[in-house]
C-alpha positions as a printed Julia matrix, in Angstrom:
86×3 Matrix{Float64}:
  8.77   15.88  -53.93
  9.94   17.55  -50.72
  9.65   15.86  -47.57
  8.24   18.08  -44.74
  9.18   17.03  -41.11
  6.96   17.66  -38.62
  8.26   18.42  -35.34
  5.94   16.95  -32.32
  5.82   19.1   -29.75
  6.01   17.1   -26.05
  4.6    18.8   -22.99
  6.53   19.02  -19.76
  6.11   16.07  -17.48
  3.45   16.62  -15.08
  4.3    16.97  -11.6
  3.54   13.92   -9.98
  0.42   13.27   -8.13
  0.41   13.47   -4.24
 -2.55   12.1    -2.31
 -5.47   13.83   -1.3
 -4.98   13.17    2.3
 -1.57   13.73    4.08
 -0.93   11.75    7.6
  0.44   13.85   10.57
  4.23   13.08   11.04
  4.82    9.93   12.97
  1.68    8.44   12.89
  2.15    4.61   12.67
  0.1     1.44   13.37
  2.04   -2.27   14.12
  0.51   -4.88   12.27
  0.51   -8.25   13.48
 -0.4   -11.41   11.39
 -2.12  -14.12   13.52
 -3.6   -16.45   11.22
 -1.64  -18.38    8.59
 -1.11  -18.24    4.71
 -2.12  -21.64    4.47
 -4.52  -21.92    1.75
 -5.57  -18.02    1.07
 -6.61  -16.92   -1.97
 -3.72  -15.24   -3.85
 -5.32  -11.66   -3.69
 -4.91  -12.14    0.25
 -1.7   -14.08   -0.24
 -0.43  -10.92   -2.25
 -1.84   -8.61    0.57
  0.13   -9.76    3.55
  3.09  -10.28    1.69
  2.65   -6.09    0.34
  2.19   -5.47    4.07
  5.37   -7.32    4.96
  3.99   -9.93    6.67
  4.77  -13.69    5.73
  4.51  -15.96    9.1
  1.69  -15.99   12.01
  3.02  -13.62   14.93
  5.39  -11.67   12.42
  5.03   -7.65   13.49
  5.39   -4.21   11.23
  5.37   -1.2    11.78
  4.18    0.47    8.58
  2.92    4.62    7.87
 -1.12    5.47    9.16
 -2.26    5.95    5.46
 -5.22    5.46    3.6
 -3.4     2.75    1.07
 -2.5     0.46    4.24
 -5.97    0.89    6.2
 -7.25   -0.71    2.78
 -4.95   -3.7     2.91
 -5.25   -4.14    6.37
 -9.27   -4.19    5.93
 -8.57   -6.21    3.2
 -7.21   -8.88    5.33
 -8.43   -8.0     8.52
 -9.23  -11.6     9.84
 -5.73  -12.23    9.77
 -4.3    -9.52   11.62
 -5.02   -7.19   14.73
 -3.92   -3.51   14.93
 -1.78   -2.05   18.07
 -1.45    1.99   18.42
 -4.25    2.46   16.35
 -6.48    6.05   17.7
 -9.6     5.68   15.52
């Protein structure tokens, strides 16, 4: 008996995904934690923490996108917006 190999044949890599909606250069909001992460649930825990928050009156300024408005909705009784248009 022969053995036959079988060559697999592997498709390019697809480009990677870019998001449907692009912010305008420059477009930022400062985020700025006012309550405390004193007994949150982990989900918000995890939230403020991806935001770069950690500590009431700490201050970022991250990207206008649609990933952080959902975070910052997400844990919107903890934090106020500054520079924000809409």
């Amino acid at each position: 008996m022969t053995m036959e190999t079988k060559t697999a044949k592997k498709a390019a890599p697809a480009a990677p995904k870019t998001a449907a909606k692009k912010t305008a250069k420059g477009k930022t909001l400062v985020v700025v934690q006012h309550g405390s992460m004193t007994c949150l649930q982990a989900a918000a825990r995890g939230t403020l923490v991806g935001l770069g928050l950690g500590k009431p009156r700490s201050r970022r300024e991250l990207e206008d996108t649609p990933a952080v408005r959902g975070m910052i909705r997400k844990v919107r009784h903890l934090v106020t917006v500054e520079g924000e248009d809409a």
